[in-house]
N, C-alpha and C positions, 0 to 999 in steps of 0.2 A: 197804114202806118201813121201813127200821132205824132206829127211834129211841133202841132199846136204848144205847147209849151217852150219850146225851144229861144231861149234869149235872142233880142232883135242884135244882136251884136254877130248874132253865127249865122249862115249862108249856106242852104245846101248847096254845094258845090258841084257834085256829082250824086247821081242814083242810077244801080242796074238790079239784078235780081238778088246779085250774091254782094253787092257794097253798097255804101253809103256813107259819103266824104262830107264832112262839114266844117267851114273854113270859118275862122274869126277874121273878122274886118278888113277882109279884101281890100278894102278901099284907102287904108294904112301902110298894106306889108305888100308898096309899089318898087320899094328899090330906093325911093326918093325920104321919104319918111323912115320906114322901116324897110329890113333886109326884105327880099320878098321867098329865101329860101328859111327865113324865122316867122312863116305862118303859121300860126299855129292850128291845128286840124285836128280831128276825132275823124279815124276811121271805123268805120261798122265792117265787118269781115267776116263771111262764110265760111268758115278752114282757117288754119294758123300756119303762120306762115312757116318755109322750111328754107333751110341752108341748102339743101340739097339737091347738085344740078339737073336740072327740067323738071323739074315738081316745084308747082306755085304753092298752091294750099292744099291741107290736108285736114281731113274730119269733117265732121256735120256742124258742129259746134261753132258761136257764132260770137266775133271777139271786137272789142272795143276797144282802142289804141288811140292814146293823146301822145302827138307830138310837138314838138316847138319847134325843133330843126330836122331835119334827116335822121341825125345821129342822135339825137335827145328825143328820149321815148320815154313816157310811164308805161309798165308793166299793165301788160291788156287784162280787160276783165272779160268772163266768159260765160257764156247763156247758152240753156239747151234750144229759145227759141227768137226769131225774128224779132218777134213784138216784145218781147225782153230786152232784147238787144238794144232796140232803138229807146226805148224808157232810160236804160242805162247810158247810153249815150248823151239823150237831152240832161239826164240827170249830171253828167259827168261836165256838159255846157255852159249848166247851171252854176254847178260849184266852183267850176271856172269866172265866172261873167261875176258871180258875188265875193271871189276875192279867196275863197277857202278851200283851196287847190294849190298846195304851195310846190311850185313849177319853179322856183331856185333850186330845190333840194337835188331836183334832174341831173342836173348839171355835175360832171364831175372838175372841170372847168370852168371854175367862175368866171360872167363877164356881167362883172357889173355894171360897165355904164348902159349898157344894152337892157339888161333885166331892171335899171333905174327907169329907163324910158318906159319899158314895158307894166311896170308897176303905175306911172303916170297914165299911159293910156287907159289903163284897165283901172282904174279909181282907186288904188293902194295905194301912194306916196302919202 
């Protein structure tokens, strides 16, 4: 798996066979600075997830999910393979880390002063 490209601002966080968590700057989103439940993450996922009680995931297919909060999700992108997967992920890193990912739109609840910080962290203001 190429993570070589992956902007020095994201952190694998976690890797197993069927995921692979990548966390922006950890070392910000402590509680103290930033909320630490407003990390922002890419998940890589084998199966998509379901509503439906005691089934995790379901399919082969392999999905990529930006989140901000818990509840503040971009709509996952989907790969028939791994090594797809993970391209699409750094690629999704990338476009985050350079600013042209617009992560207000998420929000059905705007909080600006929160997304003011986060725009400062991330070199947009």
């Amino acid at each position: 798996m190429d993570l070589s490209g992956l902007p020095e601002d994201w952190t694998v966080w976690n890797e197993t066979d069927d995921k692979l968590i990548l966390a922006y700057r950890p070392d910000v989103f402590d509680s103290k600075q930033f909320p630490a439940p407003c990390l922002p993450t890419i998940y890589l996922t084998r199966g998509k997830r379901t509503r439906r009680p005691g089934a995790d995931r379901t399919g082969e297919r392999w999905y990529v999910t930006f989140y901000l909060e818990p509840d503040v999700e971009r709509d996952a992108d989907s790969y028939e393979r791994r090594d797809a997967a993970v391209e699409g992920a750094v690629d999704l890193a990338t476009r985050f880390a350079d600013g042209e990912l617009d992560y207000r739109s998420l929000y059905q609840v705007p909080r600006e002063a929160y997304l003011d910080k986060l725009d400062e962290l991330t070199g947009r203001s």
